[in-house]
C-alpha positions in Angstrom: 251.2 74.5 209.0 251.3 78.1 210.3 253.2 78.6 213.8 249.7 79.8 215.4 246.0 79.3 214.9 244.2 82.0 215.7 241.0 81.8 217.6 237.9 84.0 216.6 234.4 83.5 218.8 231.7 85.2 217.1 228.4 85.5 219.6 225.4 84.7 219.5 223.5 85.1 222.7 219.6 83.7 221.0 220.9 80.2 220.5 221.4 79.8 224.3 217.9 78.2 226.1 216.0 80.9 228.4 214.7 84.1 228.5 216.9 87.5 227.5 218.5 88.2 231.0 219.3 84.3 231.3 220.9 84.4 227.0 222.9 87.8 229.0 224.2 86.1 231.2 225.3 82.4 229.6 226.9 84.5 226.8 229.1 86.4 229.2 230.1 83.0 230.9 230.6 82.2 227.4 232.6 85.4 226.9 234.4 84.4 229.6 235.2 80.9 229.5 236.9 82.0 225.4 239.5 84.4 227.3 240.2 82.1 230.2 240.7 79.5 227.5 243.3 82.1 225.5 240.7 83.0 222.0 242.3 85.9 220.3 239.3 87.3 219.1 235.3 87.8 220.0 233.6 89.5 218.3 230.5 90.5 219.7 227.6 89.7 216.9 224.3 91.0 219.2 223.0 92.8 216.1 219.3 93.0 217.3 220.1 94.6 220.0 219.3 98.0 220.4 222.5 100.8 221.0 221.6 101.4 224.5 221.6 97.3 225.2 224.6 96.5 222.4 226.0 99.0 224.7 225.0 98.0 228.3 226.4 94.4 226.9 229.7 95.2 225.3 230.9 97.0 228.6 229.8 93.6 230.7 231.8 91.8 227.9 234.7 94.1 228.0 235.1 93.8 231.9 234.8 89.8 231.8 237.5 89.9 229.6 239.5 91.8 231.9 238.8 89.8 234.6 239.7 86.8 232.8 243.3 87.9 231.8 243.9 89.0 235.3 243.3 85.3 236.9 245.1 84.1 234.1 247.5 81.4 234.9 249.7 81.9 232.0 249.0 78.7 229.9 248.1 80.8 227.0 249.8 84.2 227.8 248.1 85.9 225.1 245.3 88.4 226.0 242.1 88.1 223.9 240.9 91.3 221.9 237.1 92.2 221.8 235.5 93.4 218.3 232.3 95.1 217.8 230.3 93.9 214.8 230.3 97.1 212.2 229.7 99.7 215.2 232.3 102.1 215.6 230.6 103.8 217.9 229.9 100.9 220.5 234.0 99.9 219.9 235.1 103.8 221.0 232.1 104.3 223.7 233.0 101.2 225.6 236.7 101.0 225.1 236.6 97.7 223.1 239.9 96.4 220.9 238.6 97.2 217.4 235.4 96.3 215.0 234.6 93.6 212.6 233.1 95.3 209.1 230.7 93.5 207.1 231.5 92.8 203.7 229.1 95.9 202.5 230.2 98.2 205.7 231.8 101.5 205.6 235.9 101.0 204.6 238.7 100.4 207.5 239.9 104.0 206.4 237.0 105.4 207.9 237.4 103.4 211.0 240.9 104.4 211.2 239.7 107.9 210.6 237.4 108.2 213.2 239.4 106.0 216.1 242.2 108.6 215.2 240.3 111.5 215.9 237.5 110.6 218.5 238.1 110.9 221.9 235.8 108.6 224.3 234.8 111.3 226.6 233.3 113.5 223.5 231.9 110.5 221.3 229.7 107.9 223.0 227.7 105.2 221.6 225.0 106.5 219.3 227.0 109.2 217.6 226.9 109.6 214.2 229.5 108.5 212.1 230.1 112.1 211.0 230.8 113.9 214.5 233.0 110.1 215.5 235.6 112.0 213.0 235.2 115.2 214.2 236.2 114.3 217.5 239.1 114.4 219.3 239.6 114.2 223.1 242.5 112.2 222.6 245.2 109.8 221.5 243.3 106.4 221.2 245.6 102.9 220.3 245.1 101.8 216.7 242.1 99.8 215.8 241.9 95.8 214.9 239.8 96.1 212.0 238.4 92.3 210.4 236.6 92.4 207.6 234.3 89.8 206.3 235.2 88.5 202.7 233.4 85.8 200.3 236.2 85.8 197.5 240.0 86.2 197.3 239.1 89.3 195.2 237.4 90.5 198.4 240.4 89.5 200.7 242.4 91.6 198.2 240.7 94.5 198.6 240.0 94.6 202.8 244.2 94.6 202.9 244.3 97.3 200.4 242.1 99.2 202.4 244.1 98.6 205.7 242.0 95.7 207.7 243.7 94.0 210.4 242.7 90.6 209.1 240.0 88.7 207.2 237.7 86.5 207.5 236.5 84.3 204.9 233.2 82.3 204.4 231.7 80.2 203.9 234.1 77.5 203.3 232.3 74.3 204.1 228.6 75.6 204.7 226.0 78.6 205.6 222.5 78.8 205.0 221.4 79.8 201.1 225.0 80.1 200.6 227.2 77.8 198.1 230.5 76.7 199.9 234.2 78.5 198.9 235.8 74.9 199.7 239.2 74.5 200.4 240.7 75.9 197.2 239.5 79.0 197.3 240.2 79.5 200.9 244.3 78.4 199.8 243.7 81.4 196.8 242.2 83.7 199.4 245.4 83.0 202.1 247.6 84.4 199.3 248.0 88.1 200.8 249.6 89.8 203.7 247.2 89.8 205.7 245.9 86.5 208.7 243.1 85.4 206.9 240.8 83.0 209.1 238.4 80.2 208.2 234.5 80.4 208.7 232.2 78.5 208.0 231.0 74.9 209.2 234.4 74.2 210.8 234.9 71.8 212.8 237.4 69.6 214.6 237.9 67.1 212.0 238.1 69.9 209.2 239.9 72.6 210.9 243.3 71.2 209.6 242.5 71.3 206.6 241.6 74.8 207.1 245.7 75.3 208.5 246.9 73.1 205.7 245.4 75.4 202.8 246.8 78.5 204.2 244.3 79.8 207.0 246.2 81.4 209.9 243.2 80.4 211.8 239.5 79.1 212.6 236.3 81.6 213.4 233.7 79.7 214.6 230.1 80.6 216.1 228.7 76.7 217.3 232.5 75.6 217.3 233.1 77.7 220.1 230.1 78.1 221.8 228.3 74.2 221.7 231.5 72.9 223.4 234.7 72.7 225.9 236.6 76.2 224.5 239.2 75.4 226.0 239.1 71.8 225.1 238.6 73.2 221.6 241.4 75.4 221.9 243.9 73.0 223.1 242.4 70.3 220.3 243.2 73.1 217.6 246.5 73.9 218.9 248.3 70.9 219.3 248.4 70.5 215.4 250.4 73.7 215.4 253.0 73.0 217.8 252.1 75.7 220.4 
């Protein structure tokens, strides 16, 4: 098995009970618990949200996150890294770690492009794509860019085109959506770039998931039904960390 499983939370704030200000607020606990609990990733996934509230959100989220690695006790030393889901605009407004692209989504050279060249004091959320280039305030740090993938023809292309890491679904099960399975997950883990499992994963699966080449497990109900840090420790002790 790889040295490391990496940990990817993707949100979804409308599964939690309650009205919209009570979702706001279990997610961020959520958001929370997953950094205290050492996740590498989250990706915030709000995607009905409107710019102004994906906004208002993702600077909450970026501060709990902060706040989480500064009481950390050093169990898992390893800061977690905040991803907006295809909004490079959000990612540079609010100072987030990178974004996630869908599999149709503009290409991690344009992402590059723009984090290269927009400066957060001239480029806020909301601005389009076009002026996010032209900007230039200054020197940001380089971008984690993930990129959804269905096939290891897929995965081949997001490293060609510079992502960060992939993440590739649906290997056990989605909605309307026939399973990769194991095999092509072990095809897809075949490049140079982490590669993570999505997809119906769960405690008694995720090792499989390691076995067949994953570097790691991205999970939405995995994460956020249960113990995260019970999870994380549960996923980790099969990797020797």
């Amino acid at each position: 098995m790889p040295p490391r499983c990496l940990l990817y939370y993707i949100t979804d704030r409308t599964a939690f009970a309650g009205d919209e200000p009570a979702r706001r607020r279990r997610l961020l606990d959520k958001i929370s618990e997953a950094a205290r609990a050492g996740v590498d990733y989250i990706q915030l996934r709000e995607k009905d949200l409107s710019t102004r509230d994906l906004e208002s959100l993702a600077r909450e989220a970026v501060s709990v996150i902060r706040e989480a690695g500064r009481l950390a006790t050093g169990h898992w030393p390893r800061s977690t890294t905040l991803l907006i889901n295809s909004r490079t605009d959000v990612a540079l407004a609010v100072e987030a770690d990178g974004v996630h692209l869908r599999s149709n989504d503009i290409s991690p050279q344009e992402v590059r492009a723009a984090w290269e060249q927009c400066g957060m004091a001239k480029c806020g959320a909301g601005t389009p794509f076009d002026k996010l280039r032209a900007g230039s305030a200054r020197q940001l740090s380089p971008p984690l860019i993930a990129v959804s993938c269905h096939s290891p023809a897929e995965v081949a292309q997001a490293e060609a085109s510079g992502a960060t890491f992939a993440i590739f679904a649906p290997v056990f099960e989605k909605k309307n959506a026939q399973p990769a399975g194991l095999n092509l997950l072990h095809e897809a883990s075949q490049t140079n770039i982490p590669v993570l499992a999505l997809g119906g994963i769960t405690l008694e699966n995720a090792q499989s998931c390691m076995a067949a080449g994953a570097a790691g497990i991205a999970a939405i109900r995995f994460f956020q039904e249960n113990n995260v840090a019970e999870v994380a420790q549960c996923l980790r002790s099969h990797t020797g960390e």
